[in-house]
C-alpha positions, 0 to 999 in steps of 0.5 A, a space after each residue: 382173818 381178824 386182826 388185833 393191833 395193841 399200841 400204847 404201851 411203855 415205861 411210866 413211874 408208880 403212880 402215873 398212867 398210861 391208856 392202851 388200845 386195840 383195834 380190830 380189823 377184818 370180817 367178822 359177824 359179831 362181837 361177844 367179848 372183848 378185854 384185856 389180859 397180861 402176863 407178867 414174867 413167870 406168871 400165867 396170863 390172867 383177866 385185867 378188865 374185859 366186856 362180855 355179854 353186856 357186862 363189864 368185869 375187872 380183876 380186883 387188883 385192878 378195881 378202881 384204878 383201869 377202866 375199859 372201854 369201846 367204841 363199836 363203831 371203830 371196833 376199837 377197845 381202850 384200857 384207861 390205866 390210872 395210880 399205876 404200880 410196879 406190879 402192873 408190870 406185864 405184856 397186856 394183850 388184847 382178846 376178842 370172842 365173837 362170831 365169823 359171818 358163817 357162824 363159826 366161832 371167832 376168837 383172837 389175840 393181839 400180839 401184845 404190848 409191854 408195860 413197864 412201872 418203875 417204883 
């Protein structure tokens, strides 16, 4: 069983920042993806920034203000959120694809944490 718990996560005015983290806790073989994804209020759940395979992806409205990053050693991921704006808003969960020890395909969701801008 693999575990991924998000925290950082809060209220902030535009323009300010805020870094949210993940950590994954269980067994596991390897780790092929992880990132980050948000759902905002009536809107289906989109790609912010994740690494996959080596390299690193962002979603353009995005681009230049987070930046993601890992520590593989703590199997911990980070999502450095800069110059925030109200359209930031969202539930931001945390995603891993990788592989289980048997060979079976690992994928798994954090259970969310809610960031807020206000303008």
């Amino acid at each position: 069983q693999v575990q991924l718990v998000e925290s950082g996560g809060g209220l902030v005015q535009a323009g300010e920042s805020l870094r949210l983290s993940c950590v994954a806790s269980g067994i596991f073989f390897r780790v092929n993806a992880m990132g980050w994804y948000r759902q905002a209020t009536g809107k289906q759940r989109e790609l912010v920034a994740g690494f996959n395979d080596g390299s690193t992806n962002y979603a353009d409205s995005v681009k230049g203000r987070f930046t993601i990053s890992r520590d593989g050693a703590k199997n911990t991921a980070y999502l450095q959120m800069n110059s925030l704006k109200p359209e930031d808003t969202a539930v931001y969960y945390c995603h891993l694809a990788g592989l289980l020890y048997s060979g079976t395909p690992l994928t798994a969701w954090g259970q969310g944490t809610q960031v807020t801008v206000s303008s």
